[in-house]
C-alpha positions, 0 to 999 in steps of 0.5 A: 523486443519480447525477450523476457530477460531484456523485458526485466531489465528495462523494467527494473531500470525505469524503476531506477529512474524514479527511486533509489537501485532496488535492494538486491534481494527484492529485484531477485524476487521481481526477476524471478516472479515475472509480471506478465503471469499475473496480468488479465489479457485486457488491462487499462492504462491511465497515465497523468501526461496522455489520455487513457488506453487499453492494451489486449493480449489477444489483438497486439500481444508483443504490445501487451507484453511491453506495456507490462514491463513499463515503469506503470500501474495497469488497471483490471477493473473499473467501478467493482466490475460494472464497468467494460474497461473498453469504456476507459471511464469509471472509478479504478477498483483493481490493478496491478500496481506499478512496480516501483511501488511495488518495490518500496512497499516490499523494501519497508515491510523487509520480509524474510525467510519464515516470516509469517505474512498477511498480504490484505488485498490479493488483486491479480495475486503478483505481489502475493507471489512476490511474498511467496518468493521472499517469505515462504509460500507456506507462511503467506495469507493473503486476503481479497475482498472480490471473489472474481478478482480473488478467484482470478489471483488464485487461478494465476498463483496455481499456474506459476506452481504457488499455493499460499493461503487464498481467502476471500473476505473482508481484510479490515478483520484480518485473518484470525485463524493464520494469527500470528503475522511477522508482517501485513502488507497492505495493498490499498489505501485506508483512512484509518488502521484496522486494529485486528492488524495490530490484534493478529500480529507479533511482537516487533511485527511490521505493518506497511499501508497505504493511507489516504488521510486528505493530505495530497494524494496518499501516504505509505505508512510503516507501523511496528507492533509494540509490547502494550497491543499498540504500534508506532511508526511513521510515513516514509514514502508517497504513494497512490494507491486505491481505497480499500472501499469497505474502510472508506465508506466506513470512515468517509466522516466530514468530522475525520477530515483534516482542517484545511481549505478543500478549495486551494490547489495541491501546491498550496496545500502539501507547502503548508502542510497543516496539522500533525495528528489531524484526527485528534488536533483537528480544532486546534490553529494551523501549524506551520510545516517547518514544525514537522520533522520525524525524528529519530528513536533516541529523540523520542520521549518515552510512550511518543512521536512519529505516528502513533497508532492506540485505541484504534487512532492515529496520532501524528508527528511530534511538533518539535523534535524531542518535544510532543505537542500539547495534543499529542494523548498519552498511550492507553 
């Protein structure tokens, strides 16, 4: 089956089988920017229940397309470029990120029409172009920290008729001179939140990132902007994504890591979730998951909850709800 139209709809059917139907708009925008322009013609596929493989456009091509239809990341680079994806063994630094994914980041950034966006992270440049689709290629910037991946992602955008705003840079210092941003949506996993995100964006602006923080396998993370330079938000899904790896190196610090034991097993571990704002209340005794509930706006106390993110730290759940734990630092 290489259709295109039957191609889209089993795709969006498998990401039905794991999260709710796609909002409408959002499965517009994925029928719309097909997935396959933006897929390198060689790309790994590493799955948790068989062994790793490659698919090559140009040996099996119907192959190739379905594979990218399917409900799963694809791998394009392994180990910044110094590794052949044939070796399938190496540490994953690109892909295109697996469309479900891809659709819970979009619904919780909710961009719209006009909307100023800075995407960190370009990779293969599909979700650029999805954002192109749903905000106005005119308003996108979109920043990568590869030149040949970035140079690649540019290459795809012009083929498909796209020109959003390409750099090529450090994406922790967000893009100054496209300041203002209405949303960042971030494409990589990060230990902590670059303040320039919060620096270049508007007031009620929406950042959504990864985060790997050592609990489990990752986070997403939905922040909006709040008058005092600050922004508070919460966790609202599980992803995997990969590290943004100038900001992991930056903050790979034993001192910032949570106060659990690295030994027990992730079952042990996510069922007795310990610690709420794990960089602040790091000393503190261990404290039992059931404590941990996001709670709504209108139970928080003023300044508080959720995660709050202030003087470029983030501070975690409320212990209570309505009530902040003794820990939790008042907003500077």
């Amino acid at each position: 089956m290489t259709d295109l139209g039957q191609l889209l709809d089993v795709m969006i059917a498998r990401i039905e089988t794991v999260r709710a139907p796609v909002e409408s708009r959002i499965e517009r925008a994925l029928r719309s920017v097909p997935r396959h322009e933006y897929v390198p013609p060689l790309v790994l596929i590493a799955e948790d229940d068989r062994p790793p493989f490659v698919i090559d456009r140009d040996t099996d091509p119907d192959r190739w397309l379905r594979s990218v239809y399917t409900e799963t990341a694809l791998v394009t680079q392994l180990d910044d470029g110094a590794t052949d994806l044939r070796d399938m063994d190496g540490s994953y630094s690109s892909s295109s990120s697996a469309p479900a994914t891809v659709a819970d980041l979009l619904e919780l950034l909710d961009p719209r029409p006009g909307d100023r966006v800075l995407e960190v992270g370009t990779g293969t440049g599909w979700t650029a172009a999805l954002l192109c689709h749903l905000a106005g290629e005119q308003n996108v910037t979109s920043v990568e920290v590869d030149p040949s991946i970035g140079e690649a992602a540019a290459k795809n955008l012009a083929a498909a008729g796209l020109r959003p705003h390409l750099v090529v840079g450090d994406g922790a210092e967000g893009v100054a001179g496209r300041a203002p941003f209405d949303r960042v949506h971030v494409t990589c996993a990060v230990r902590t939140v670059p303040y320039a995100w919060v620096e270049q964006c508007r007031l009620g602006a929406v950042i959504v990132t990864p985060m790997r923080m050592g609990v489990g396998d990752g986070h997403v993370l939905r922040l909006v902007v709040l008058p005092d330079g600050t922004a508070q938000g919460g966790f609202r899904e599980y992803a995997s994504y990969m590290s943004y790896s100038r900001l992991a190196d930056a903050y790979d610090d034993p001192a910032l890591r949570p106060p659990w034991d690295d030994d027990r097993d992730e079952d042990e571990e996510m069922s007795t979730l310990e610690a709420s704002a794990w960089s602040e209340m790091r000393n503190l005794p261990p404290m039992p998951a059931a404590w941990f509930a996001e709670p709504t706006p209108a139970e928080l106390p003023p300044g508080s909850g959720g995660v709050h993110y202030a003087a470029g730290r983030i501070y975690g759940w409320v212990a209570q709800r309505g009530v902040p734990h003794e820990a939790f630092p008042a907003a500077t």
